[in-house]
C-alpha positions in Angstrom: 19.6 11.9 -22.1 18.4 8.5 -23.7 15.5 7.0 -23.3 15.7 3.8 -20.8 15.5 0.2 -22.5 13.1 -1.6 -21.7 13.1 -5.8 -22.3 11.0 -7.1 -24.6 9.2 -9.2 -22.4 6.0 -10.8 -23.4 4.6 -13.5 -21.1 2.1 -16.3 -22.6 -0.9 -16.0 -20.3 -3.5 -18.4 -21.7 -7.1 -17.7 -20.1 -9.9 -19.4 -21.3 -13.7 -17.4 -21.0 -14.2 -19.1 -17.8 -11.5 -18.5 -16.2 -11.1 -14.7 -17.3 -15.2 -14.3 -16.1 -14.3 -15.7 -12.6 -11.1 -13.5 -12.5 -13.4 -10.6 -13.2 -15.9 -11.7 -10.5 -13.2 -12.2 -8.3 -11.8 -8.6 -8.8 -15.3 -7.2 -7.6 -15.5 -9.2 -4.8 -12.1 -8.0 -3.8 -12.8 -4.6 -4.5 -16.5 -4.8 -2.4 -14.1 -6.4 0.4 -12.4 -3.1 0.4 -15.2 -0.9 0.3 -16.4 -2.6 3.2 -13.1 -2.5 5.3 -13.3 1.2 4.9 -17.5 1.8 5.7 -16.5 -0.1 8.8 -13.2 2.5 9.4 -15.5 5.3 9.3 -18.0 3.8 12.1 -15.3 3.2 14.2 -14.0 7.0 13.6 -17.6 8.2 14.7 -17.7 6.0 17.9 -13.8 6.7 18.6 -14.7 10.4 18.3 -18.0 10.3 20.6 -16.0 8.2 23.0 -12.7 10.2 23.0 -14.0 13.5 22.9 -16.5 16.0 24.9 -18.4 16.5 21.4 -19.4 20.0 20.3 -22.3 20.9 17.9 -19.4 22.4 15.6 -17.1 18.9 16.2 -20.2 17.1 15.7 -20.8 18.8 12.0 -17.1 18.2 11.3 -17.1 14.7 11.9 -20.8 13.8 10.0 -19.2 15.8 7.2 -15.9 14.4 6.7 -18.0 10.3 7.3 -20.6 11.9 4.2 -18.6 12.7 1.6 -16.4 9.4 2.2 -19.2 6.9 2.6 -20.6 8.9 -0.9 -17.4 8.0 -2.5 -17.8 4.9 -1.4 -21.6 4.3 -3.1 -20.3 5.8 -5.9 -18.1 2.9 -6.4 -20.0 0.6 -5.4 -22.1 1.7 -8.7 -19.4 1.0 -10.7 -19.0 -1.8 -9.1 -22.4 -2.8 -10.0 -22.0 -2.0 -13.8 -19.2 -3.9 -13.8 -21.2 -6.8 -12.2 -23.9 -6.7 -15.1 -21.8 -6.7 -17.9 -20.0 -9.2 -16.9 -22.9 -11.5 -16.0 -24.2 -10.3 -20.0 -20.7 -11.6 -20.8 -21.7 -15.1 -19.5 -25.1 -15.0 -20.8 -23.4 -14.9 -24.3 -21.4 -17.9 -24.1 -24.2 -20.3 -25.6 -25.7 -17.8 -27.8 -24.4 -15.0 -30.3 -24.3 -11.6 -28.9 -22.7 -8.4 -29.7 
Protein backbone atom coordinates (compact mmCIF):
# COMPACT_ATOMS: atom_id res chain seq x y z
CA UNK A 1 0.00 0.00 0.00
CA UNK A 2 1.25 3.69 -1.04
CA UNK A 3 1.33 6.33 0.75
CA UNK A 4 -1.65 9.04 -0.14
CA UNK A 5 -0.58 12.22 -2.19
CA UNK A 6 -0.95 14.99 -0.77
CA UNK A 7 -1.11 18.65 -2.89
CA UNK A 8 1.31 20.87 -2.53
CA UNK A 9 -0.61 23.52 -1.25
CA UNK A 10 0.89 26.51 0.31
CA UNK A 11 -1.44 29.52 0.90
CA UNK A 12 0.14 33.20 1.20
CA UNK A 13 -1.23 34.37 4.55
CA UNK A 14 0.38 37.81 5.10
CA UNK A 15 -0.05 38.97 8.89
CA UNK A 16 1.54 41.84 10.14
CA UNK A 17 2.54 41.99 14.28
CA UNK A 18 -0.69 43.69 14.86
CA UNK A 19 -2.78 41.74 13.42
CA UNK A 20 -1.22 38.24 14.52
CA UNK A 21 -1.28 39.96 18.45
CA UNK A 22 -4.98 40.58 18.13
CA UNK A 23 -5.54 37.18 16.53
CA UNK A 24 -3.84 35.75 19.61
CA UNK A 25 -5.92 37.88 21.97
CA UNK A 26 -8.79 36.90 20.19
CA UNK A 27 -8.10 33.19 20.57
CA UNK A 28 -8.04 33.61 24.47
CA UNK A 29 -10.98 35.45 24.56
CA UNK A 30 -12.64 32.71 22.65
CA UNK A 31 -11.23 30.04 24.63
CA UNK A 32 -12.26 32.08 28.15
CA UNK A 33 -15.80 32.19 26.38
CA UNK A 34 -15.70 28.45 26.45
CA UNK A 35 -14.49 27.96 29.79
CA UNK A 36 -17.28 30.03 30.92
CA UNK A 37 -20.05 28.19 28.85
CA UNK A 38 -19.05 25.05 30.64
CA UNK A 39 -18.62 26.62 34.67
CA UNK A 40 -22.14 27.74 33.91
CA UNK A 41 -23.08 23.81 32.52
CA UNK A 42 -21.91 22.57 35.68
CA UNK A 43 -24.21 25.02 37.96
CA UNK A 44 -26.98 24.18 36.03
CA UNK A 45 -26.16 20.24 36.59
CA UNK A 46 -26.06 20.97 40.43
CA UNK A 47 -29.44 22.85 40.55
CA UNK A 48 -30.93 20.26 37.85
CA UNK A 49 -29.83 17.53 40.20
CA UNK A 50 -31.19 19.18 43.66
CA UNK A 51 -34.32 19.99 41.74
CA UNK A 52 -34.88 16.54 39.91
CA UNK A 53 -33.83 14.36 42.52
CA UNK A 54 -34.67 13.42 46.31
CA UNK A 55 -30.77 13.97 47.07
CA UNK A 56 -28.84 11.43 49.16
CA UNK A 57 -25.73 12.16 51.29
CA UNK A 58 -24.02 9.53 48.85
CA UNK A 59 -25.74 11.36 45.49
CA UNK A 60 -24.77 14.55 47.08
CA UNK A 61 -20.86 13.45 47.25
CA UNK A 62 -21.16 12.12 43.68
CA UNK A 63 -22.40 15.16 42.21
CA UNK A 64 -19.72 17.77 44.31
CA UNK A 65 -17.23 15.25 43.05
CA UNK A 66 -17.81 14.91 39.47
CA UNK A 67 -18.52 19.48 39.46
CA UNK A 68 -14.63 19.45 41.48
CA UNK A 69 -12.57 17.84 39.33
CA UNK A 70 -14.28 19.61 36.19
CA UNK A 71 -14.35 23.16 37.42
CA UNK A 72 -10.33 22.12 38.47
CA UNK A 73 -9.80 21.36 34.93
CA UNK A 74 -11.20 24.31 34.14
CA UNK A 75 -8.76 26.71 36.49
CA UNK A 76 -6.16 24.81 35.27
CA UNK A 77 -6.80 26.22 31.89
CA UNK A 78 -7.56 29.16 32.75
CA UNK A 79 -3.77 29.29 33.94
CA UNK A 80 -2.61 28.63 30.80
CA UNK A 81 -4.76 30.88 29.62
CA UNK A 82 -3.23 33.45 31.71
CA UNK A 83 0.49 32.57 30.59
CA UNK A 84 -0.60 32.88 27.38
CA UNK A 85 -2.06 36.30 28.11
CA UNK A 86 1.37 37.66 29.53
CA UNK A 87 3.50 36.65 26.99
CA UNK A 88 1.61 37.96 24.57
CA UNK A 89 1.17 41.29 26.19
CA UNK A 90 5.49 41.00 26.63
CA UNK A 91 5.14 40.45 22.88
CA UNK A 92 3.53 43.89 22.45
CA UNK A 93 5.66 45.60 24.93
CA UNK A 94 8.59 44.72 22.46
CA UNK A 95 7.35 46.29 19.45
CA UNK A 96 9.16 49.83 20.25
CA UNK A 97 12.00 48.51 21.94
CA UNK A 98 14.49 45.43 21.38
CA UNK A 99 13.73 42.39 23.31
CA UNK A 100 14.68 38.82 23.23
Amino acid sequence: MSMPKVPDITPEITLNRKEAINLLLTSIALEEIGLSHIINAEGEKIQRFVKDHHTELDDILSINRSVEIMLRNVIKKQMLLQFKLEDILRLEECEQEECE
